[in-house]
C-alpha positions as CSV (number, residue, x, y, z in Angstrom):
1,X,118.5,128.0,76.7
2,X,121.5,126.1,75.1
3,X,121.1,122.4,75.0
4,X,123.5,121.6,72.9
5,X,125.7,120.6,75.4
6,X,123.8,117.8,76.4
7,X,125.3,114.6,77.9
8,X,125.0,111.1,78.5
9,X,125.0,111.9,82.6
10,X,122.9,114.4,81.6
11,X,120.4,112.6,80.7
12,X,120.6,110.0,83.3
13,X,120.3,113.2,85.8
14,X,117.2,114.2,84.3
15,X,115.4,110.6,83.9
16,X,115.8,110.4,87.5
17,X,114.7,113.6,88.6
18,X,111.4,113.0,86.4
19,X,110.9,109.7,88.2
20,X,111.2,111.3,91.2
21,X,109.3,114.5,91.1
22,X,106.4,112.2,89.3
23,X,106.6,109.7,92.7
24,X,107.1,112.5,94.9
25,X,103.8,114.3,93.1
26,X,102.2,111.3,93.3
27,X,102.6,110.7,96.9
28,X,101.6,114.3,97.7
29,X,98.2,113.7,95.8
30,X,97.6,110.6,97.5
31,X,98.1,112.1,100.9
32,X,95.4,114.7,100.5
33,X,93.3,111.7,98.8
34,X,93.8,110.6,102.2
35,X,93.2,113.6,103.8
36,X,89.6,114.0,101.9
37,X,88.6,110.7,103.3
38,X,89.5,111.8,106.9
39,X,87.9,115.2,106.2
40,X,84.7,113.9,105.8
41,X,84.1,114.4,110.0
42,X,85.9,117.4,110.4
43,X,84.7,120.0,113.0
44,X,85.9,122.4,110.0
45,X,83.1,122.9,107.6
46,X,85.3,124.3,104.2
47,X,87.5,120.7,105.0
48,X,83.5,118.7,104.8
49,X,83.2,120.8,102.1
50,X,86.3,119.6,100.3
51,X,85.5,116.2,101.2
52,X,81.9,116.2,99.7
53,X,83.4,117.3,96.8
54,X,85.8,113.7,96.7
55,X,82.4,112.5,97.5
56,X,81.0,112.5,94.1
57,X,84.1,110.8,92.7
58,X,82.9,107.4,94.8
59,X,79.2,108.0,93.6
60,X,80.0,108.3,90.2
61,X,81.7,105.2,90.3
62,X,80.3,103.5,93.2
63,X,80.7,100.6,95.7
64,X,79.8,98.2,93.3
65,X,81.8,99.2,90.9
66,X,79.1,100.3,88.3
67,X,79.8,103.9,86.7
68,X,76.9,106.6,86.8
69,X,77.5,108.3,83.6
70,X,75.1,111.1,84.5
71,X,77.0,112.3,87.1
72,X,80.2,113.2,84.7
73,X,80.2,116.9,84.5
74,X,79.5,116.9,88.2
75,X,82.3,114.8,88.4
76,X,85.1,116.9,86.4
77,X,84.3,119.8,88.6
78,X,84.0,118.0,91.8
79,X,87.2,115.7,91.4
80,X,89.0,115.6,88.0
81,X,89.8,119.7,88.0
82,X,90.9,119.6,91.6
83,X,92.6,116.1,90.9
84,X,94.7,117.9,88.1
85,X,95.5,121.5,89.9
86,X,96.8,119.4,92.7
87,X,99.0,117.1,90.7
88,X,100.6,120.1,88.4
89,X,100.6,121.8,92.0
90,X,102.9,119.2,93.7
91,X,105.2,118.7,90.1
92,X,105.8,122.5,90.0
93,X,107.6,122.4,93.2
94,X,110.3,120.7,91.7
95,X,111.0,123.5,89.4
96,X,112.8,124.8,92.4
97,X,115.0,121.7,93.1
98,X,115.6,120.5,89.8
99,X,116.3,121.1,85.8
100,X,113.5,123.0,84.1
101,X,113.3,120.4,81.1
102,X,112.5,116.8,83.5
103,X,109.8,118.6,85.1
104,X,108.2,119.9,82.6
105,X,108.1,116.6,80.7
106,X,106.1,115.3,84.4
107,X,103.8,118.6,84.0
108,X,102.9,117.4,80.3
109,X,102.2,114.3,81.5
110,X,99.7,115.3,84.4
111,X,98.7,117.5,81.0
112,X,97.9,114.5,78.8
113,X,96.3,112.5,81.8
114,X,93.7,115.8,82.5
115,X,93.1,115.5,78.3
116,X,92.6,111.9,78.5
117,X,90.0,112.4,81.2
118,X,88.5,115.2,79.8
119,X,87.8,112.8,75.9
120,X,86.5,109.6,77.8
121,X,84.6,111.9,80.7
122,X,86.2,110.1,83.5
123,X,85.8,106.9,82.4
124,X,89.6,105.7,81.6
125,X,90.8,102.6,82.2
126,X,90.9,102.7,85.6
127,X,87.3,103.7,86.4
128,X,85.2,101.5,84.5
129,X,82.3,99.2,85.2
130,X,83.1,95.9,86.4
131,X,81.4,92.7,87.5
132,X,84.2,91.2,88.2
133,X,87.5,93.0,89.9
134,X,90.5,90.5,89.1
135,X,92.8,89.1,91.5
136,X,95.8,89.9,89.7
137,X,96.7,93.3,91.7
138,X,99.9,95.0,90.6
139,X,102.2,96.1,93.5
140,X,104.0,98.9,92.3
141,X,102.2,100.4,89.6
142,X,98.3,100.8,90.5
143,X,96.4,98.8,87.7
144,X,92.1,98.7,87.2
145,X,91.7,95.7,89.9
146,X,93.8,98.0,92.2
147,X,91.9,100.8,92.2
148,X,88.5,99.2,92.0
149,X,89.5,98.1,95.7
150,X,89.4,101.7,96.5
151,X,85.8,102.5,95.3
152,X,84.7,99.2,97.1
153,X,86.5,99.4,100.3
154,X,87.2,103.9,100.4
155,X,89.6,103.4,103.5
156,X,92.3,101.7,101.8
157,X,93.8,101.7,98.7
158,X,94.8,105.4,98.5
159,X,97.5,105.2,95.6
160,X,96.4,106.7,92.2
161,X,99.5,106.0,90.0
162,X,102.2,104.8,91.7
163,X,102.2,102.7,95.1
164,X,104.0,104.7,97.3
165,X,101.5,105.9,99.6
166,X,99.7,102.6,100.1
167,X,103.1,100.8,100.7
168,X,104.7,103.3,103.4
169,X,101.8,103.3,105.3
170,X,100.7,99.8,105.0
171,X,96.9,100.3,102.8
172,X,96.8,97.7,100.8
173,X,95.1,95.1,102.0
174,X,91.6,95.6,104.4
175,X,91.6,94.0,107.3
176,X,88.7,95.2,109.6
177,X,85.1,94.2,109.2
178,X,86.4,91.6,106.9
179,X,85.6,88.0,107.5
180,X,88.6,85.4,108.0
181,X,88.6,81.6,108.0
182,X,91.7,80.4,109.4
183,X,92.5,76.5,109.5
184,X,95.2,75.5,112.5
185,X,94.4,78.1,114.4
186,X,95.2,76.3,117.6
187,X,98.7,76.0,115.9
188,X,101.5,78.2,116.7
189,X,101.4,80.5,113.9
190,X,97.1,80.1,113.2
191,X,96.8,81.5,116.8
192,X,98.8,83.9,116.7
193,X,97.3,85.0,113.2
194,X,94.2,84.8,114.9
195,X,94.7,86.8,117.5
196,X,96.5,89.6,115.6
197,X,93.8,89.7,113.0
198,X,90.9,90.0,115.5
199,X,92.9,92.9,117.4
200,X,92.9,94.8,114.0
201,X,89.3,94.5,113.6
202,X,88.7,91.3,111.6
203,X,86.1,88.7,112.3
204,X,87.6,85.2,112.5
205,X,86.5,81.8,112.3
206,X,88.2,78.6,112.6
207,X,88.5,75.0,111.5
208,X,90.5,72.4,112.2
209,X,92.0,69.5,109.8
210,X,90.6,65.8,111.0
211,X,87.7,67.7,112.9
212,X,86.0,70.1,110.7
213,X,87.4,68.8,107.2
214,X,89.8,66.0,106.0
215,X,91.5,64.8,102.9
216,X,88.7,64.0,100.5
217,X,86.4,65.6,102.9
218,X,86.0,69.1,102.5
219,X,82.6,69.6,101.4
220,X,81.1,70.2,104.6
221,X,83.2,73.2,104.7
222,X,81.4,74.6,102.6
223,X,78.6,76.8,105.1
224,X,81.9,78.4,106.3
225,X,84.0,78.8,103.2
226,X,81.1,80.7,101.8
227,X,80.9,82.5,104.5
228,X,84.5,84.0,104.4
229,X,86.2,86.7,102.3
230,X,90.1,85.6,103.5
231,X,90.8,82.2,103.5
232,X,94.3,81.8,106.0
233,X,95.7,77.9,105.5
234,X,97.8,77.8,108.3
235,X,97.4,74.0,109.4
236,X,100.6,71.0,108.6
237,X,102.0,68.4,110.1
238,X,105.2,66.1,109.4
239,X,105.3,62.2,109.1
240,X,102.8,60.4,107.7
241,X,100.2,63.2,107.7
242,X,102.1,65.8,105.7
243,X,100.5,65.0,102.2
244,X,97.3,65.2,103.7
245,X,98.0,68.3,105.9
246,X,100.3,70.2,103.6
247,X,99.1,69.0,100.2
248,X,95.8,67.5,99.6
249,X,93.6,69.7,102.3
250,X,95.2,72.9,101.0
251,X,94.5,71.9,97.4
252,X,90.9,71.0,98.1
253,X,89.9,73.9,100.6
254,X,91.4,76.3,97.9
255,X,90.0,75.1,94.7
256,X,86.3,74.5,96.8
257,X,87.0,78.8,98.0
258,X,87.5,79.8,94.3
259,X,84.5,77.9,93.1
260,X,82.6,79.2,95.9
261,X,83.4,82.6,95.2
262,X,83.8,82.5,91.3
263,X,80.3,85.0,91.1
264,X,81.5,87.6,93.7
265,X,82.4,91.5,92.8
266,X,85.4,90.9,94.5
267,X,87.6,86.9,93.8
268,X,87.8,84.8,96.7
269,X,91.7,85.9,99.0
270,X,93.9,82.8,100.1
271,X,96.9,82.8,102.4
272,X,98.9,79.8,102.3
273,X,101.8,79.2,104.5
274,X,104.5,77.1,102.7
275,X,108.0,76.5,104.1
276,X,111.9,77.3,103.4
277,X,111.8,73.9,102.5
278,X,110.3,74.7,99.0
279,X,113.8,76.0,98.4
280,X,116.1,73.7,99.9
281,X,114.1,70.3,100.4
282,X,114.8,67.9,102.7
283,X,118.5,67.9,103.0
284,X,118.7,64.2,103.9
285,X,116.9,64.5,106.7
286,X,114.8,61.6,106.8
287,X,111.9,63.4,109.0
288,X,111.6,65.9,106.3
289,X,111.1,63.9,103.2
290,X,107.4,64.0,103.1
291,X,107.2,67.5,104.5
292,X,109.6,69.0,102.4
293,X,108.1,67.2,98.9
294,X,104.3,68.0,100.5
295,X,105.4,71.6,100.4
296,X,106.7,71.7,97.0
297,X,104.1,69.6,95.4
298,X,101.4,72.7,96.7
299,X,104.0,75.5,96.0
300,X,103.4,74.2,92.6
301,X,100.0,74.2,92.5
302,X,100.2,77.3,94.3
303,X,102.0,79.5,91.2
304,X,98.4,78.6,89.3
305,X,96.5,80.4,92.2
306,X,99.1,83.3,92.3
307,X,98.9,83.8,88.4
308,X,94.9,83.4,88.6
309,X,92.6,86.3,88.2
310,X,89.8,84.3,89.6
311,X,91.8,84.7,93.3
312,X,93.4,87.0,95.1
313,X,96.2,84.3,96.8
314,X,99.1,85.4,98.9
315,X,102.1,82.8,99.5
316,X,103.4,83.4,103.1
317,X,107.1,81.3,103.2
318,X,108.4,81.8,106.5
319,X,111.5,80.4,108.4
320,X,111.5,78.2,110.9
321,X,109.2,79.1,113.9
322,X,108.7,77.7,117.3
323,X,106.1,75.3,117.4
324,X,104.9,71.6,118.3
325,X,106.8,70.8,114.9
326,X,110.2,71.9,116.9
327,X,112.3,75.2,118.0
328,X,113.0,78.0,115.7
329,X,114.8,81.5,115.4
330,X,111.8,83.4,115.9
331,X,108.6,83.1,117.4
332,X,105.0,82.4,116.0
333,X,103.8,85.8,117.0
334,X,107.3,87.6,114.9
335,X,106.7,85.5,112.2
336,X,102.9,86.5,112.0
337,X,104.0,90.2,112.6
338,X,106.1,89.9,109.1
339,X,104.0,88.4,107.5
340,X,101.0,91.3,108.1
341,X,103.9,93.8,107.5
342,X,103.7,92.6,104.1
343,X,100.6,91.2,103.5
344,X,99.0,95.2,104.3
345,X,101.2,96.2,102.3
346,X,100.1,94.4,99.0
347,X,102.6,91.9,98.6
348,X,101.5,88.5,97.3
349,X,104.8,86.3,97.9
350,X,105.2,87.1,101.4
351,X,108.7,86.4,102.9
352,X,109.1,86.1,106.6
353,X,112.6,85.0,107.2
354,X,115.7,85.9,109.3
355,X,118.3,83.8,107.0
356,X,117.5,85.5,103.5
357,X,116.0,81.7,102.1
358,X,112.3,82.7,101.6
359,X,113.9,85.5,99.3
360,X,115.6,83.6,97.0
361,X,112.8,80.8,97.4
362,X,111.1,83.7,95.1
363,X,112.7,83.0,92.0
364,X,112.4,79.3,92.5
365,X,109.0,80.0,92.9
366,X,107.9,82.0,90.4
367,X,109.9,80.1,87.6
368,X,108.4,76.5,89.0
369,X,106.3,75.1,86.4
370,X,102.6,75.0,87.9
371,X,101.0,71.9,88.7
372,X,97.1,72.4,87.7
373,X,95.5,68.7,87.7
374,X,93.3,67.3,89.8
375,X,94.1,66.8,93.1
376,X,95.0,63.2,93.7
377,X,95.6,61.3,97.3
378,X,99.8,61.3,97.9
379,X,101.0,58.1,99.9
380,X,103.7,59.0,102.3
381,X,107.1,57.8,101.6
382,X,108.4,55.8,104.0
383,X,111.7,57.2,104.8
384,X,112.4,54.9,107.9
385,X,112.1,57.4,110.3
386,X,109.9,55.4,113.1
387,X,112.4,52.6,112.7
């Protein structure tokens, strides 16, 4: 073993085959997490076995998220020691394809993980108690409100360390049995979210803005806001109505959802759909003045909700669609179809867009400063557009 020949490229080599032999391992674990769940039915009673022993994992930390500390040993035979054997398993397969000294430094890792476990009997930061899961899920890198998802809904969330699993496959986000309220659903893009949702297995209701709830006026929505786990805000308009449809009624149904659900396990979720014209604003045309500034003014509400951990809130900024608003490049139902892409697969800022806009919207978004006062009735401009 000579390393004193060691070079900068070297190096780099070896940093990325640790990255991906830990991702690859990682992926491989999660897919017999997976399998365990599915195993649960077999006709094939050692694969029931195997799953009865992942079984103990969700009792010792169970549905509502509460840890059962006498179940601990049970637990490091049942699902720490088999976690471990199959994570060193997977790594070791990569002493065949790669240098002996980045695998080794994943092995120790898997090592110091097992130890870890082994010191704080299962309970490490990612299996905890909890009374309250935060909103603030991290996309790439699983984090404590990630995984408590998994304990409370077992057929999603699969991914341990990383979020490769979970994002291939599309497992972050539950849809079926859940309960969605979606406002302008007899819109374009509401009914087609509606009708997607419901053929994945959700239960929707509906409302509609100047029927069910209006600008200063959302407190009888409350029977069926706290009814709801998903709230989708999917209603707008242009002219005179845009502050009202796009600003004040999305401002009010949200912060009336969080308050609602500010003593649940698991935060209130809220799907907004902004607009491009977060990004490029009006562009003199005088028919997008109050829909264009209505957009922004939310979007920067909306950065509060997106940085809260008392929401789960997902900011869907498509391109133009075809709708009663006008034609667009793609329809409602491709636009919706993006959007879920996404949505399942964990992503909060949820770009649906042919012409690259709602991506570098992002930035714009994210460095906005947020707008967290009270909501206050806007007064259309009058931009001389019915002249």
């Amino acid at each position: 073993m000579n390393l004193g020949n060691i070079g900068v490229w070297d190096v780099l080599v070896w940093i990325v085959q640790g990255v991906v032999a830990f991702a690859i391992s990682t992926f491989i674990f999660d897919t017999i997490h997976w399998a365990l769940h599915r195993w649960s039915k077999s006709r094939f009673a050692l694969l029931r076995t195997f799953a009865s022993w992942h079984h103990v994992h969700h009792r010792f930390l169970d549905g509502k998220m509460q840890v059962h500390a006498d179940l601990a040993m049970t637990n490091f035979w049942a699902h720490l020691l088999p976690e471990f054997l199959t994570s060193a398993a997977g790594t070791a397969l990569f002493y065949l394809v790669f240098h002996w000294i980045p695998v080794t430094a994943v092995l120790a890792l898997h090592v110091w993980n097992f130890i870890n476990n082994i010191r704080t009997e299962g309970m490490d930061a990612n299996h905890m108690s909890m009374d309250r899961v935060s909103g603030r899920q991290s996309l790439f890198k699983v984090n404590a409100a990630y995984h408590a998802m998994h304990h409370i809904t077992p057929d999603n969330f699969y991914s341990s360390y990383l979020n490769v699993f979970d994002l291939v496959f599309g497992r972050s986000c539950t849809i079926r049995h859940r309960r969605f309220l979606i406002t302008g659903a007899s819109g374009a893009f509401g009914s087609a979210m509606k009708a997607k949702i419901e053929a994945l297995g959700g239960l929707v209701e509906t409302a509609r803005h100047g029927v069910d709830f209006a600008a200063g006026d959302v407190e009888r929505m409350r029977p069926k806001l706290e009814h709801a786990d998903v709230l989708i805000l999917a209603h707008g308009a242009k002219g005179p109505e845009a502050w009202d449809a796009n600003y004040t009624t999305f401002a009010e149904l949200a912060d009336l959802f969080i308050a609602l659900g500010k003593d649940r396990l698991v935060p209130p979720e809220i799907w907004a759909v902004g607009s491009e014209a977060e990004f490029h604003g009006d562009m003199g045309q005088a028919d997008l003045v109050d829909y264009a500034a209505s957009k922004r003014a939310f979007a920067r509400r909306a950065l509060g909700y997106y940085r809260s951990p008392d929401v789960l809130y997902r900011h869907i900024v498509p391109s133009a669609f075809t709708s009663a608003m006008g034609p667009g490049p793609m329809s409602a139902d491709t636009a919706v179809r993006i959007a879920l892409f996404f949505i399942r697969r964990g992503f909060s800022y949820v770009p649906v867009t042919f012409t690259t806009l709602a991506l570098w919207n992002y930035f714009r978004f994210i460095r906005q400063t947020p707008d967290p006062a009270a909501v206050q009735p806007r007064v259309a401009i009058d931009s001389g557009s019915g002249r």
